[in-house]
N, C-alpha and C positions, 0 to 999 in steps of 0.2 A: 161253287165257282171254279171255272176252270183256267189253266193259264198257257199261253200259245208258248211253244216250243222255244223260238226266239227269246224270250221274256225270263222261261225256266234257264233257259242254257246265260243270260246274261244274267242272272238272280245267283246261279250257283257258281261264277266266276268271279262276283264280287267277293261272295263269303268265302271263297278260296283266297282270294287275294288278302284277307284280314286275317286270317289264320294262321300265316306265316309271315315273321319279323322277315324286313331285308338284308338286314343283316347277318351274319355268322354266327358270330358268339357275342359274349359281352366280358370286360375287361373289368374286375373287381381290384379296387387299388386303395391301401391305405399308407398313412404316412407317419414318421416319426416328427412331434411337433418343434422338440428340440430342436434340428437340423434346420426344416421351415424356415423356424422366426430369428434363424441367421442370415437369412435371403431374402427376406421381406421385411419393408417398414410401409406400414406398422402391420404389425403380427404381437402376436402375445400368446403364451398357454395358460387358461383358463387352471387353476387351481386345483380342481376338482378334475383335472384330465392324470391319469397316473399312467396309460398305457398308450397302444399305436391309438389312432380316429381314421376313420373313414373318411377319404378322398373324394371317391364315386364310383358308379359302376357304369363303364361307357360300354354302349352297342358299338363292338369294332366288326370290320370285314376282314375275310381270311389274306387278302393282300395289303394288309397293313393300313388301309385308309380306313375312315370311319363318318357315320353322317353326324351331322349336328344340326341343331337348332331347329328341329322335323316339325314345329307347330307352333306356331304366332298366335295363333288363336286361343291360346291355353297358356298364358303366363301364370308364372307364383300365385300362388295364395296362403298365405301362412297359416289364416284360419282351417283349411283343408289337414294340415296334419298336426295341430295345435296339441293335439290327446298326444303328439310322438315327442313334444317339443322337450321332456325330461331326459328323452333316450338320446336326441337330438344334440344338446347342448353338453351333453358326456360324451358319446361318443362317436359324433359328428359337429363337433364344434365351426364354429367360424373363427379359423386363429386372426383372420387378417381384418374386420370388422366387428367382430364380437357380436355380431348379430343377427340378420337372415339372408342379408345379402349371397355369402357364401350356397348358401342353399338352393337360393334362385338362381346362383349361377348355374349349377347342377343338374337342377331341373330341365330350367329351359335348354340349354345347349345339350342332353345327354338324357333325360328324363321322358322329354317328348320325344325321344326315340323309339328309349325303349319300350314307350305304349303300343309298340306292334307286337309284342310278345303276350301270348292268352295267358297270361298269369300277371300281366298289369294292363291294367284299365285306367289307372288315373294316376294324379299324384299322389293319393295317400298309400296306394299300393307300390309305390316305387320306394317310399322312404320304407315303409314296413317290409320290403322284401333285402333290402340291402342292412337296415339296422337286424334282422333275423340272422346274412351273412355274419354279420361281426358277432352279432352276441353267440349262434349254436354252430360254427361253421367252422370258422375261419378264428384262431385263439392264436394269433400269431406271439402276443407280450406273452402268453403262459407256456406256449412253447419255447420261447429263447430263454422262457426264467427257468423251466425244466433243466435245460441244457446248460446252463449254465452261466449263460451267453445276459448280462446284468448292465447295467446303465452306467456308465464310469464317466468320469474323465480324465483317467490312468489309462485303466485297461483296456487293449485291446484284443479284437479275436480278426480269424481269416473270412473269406467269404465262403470257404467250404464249409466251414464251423456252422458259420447262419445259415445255409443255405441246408446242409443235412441237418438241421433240428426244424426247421418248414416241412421241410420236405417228411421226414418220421412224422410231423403233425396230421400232413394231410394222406397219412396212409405207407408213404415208402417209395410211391411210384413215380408222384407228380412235381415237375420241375417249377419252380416258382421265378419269376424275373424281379431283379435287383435291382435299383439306380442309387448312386452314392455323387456324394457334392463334395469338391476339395474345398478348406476353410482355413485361416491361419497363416501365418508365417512362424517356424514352418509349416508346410501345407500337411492338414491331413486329411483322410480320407474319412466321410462321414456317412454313416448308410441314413439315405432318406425315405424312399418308397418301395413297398412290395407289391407286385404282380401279380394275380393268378387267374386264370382266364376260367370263364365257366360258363357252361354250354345252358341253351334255353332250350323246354323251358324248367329245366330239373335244378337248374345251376347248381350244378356240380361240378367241381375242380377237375380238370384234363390239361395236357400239356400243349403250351399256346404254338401257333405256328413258330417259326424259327424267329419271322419279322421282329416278334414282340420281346425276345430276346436280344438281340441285334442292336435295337434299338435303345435300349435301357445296360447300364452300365456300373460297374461297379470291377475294382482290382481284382485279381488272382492269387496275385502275389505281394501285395502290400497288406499293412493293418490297417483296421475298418475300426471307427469308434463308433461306437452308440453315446453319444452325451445324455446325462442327467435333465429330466422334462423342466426340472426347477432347483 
């Protein structure tokens, strides 16, 4: 069988077109659940949660904007990652429903994105490649217990403190992004979410555009608490 020239040149324009995400990179983000479930009702942490959880891993663009919601045709299905739902419930909890909703946020808005990247095809490969980040990757609670950097609600440390024990974690090089929430009368400064950007399809940690810093915030010069999960 043979195929006309036209047919071949629009055959291997598609399969180029699938081969590369639209996107940039992708933004790996997890959170302190402590900080959370003072900004949410209802929120709760699960028991069995002792460290950071997994937020999501969003497909951003290197000009700070990002796609969402890439496929209607492909909602949740919980049965799809059912064999993840042990690793799931530790360490990607739903603080704010206790249930799968959380999940299906994630997916749909952020999951069906990343399906353009050739190391996810579906949704079981999305939850298995981001719960992989947390478990072999990304140890950010055993880096800050390294360092010294402990859960209180006494002690405090600076953002240089947390920010050089990430950064020794992932090597020495790579600058990670902070965002902290004020809480209290008086007000203090509470570290809630960590940043680190990683490129597809190795996702491997590299330093994010400036945007992604910019945008996300956290003091200099004031103390940073980490409160206790419970």
């Amino acid at each position: 069988m043979s195929f006309s020239p036209l047919i071949c040149t629009l055959f291997f324009s598609l399969s180029s077109a699938n081969s590369q995400p639209t996107w940039d990179y992708a933004l790996y983000v997890n959170s302190w659940a402590a900080t959370e479930c003072l900004f949410h009702n209802p929120c709760s942490v699960p028991s069995y949660v002792e460290t950071w959880v997994i937020h999501g891993l969003w497909p951003n663009y290197n000009n700070g904007s990002w796609p969402q919601y890439c496929n209607s045709s492909y909602p949740f299905v919980f049965s799809e990652v059912q064999d993840l739902s042990s690793q799931l419930y530790v360490e990607w909890p739903d603080l704010y429903e206790n249930g799968t909703d959380f999940w299906k946020h994630e997916w749909e808005k952020h999951g069906t994105c990343a399906m353009q990247s050739t190391v996810i095809d579906d949704e079981h490969d999305y939850f298995l490649l981001t719960l992989s980040l947390f478990e072999k990757q990304f140890l950010f609670g055993k880096w800050l217990t390294d360092a010294g950097i402990i859960p209180s609600w006494d002690q405090f440390y600076t953002l240089s403190e947390i920010s050089e024990a990430i950064t020794a974690g992932l090597g020495g090089e790579i600058k990670v992004s902070m965002s902290c929430k004020t809480y209290g009368s008086p007000s203090k400064w509470l570290l809630d979410q960590i940043y680190v950007c990683v490129s597809d399809p190795d996702y491997k940690p590299f330093n994010c555009p400036q945007n992604i810093y910019d945008s996300n915030y956290c003091p200099s010069n004031t103390p940073i608490y980490l409160y206790p999960l419970h």
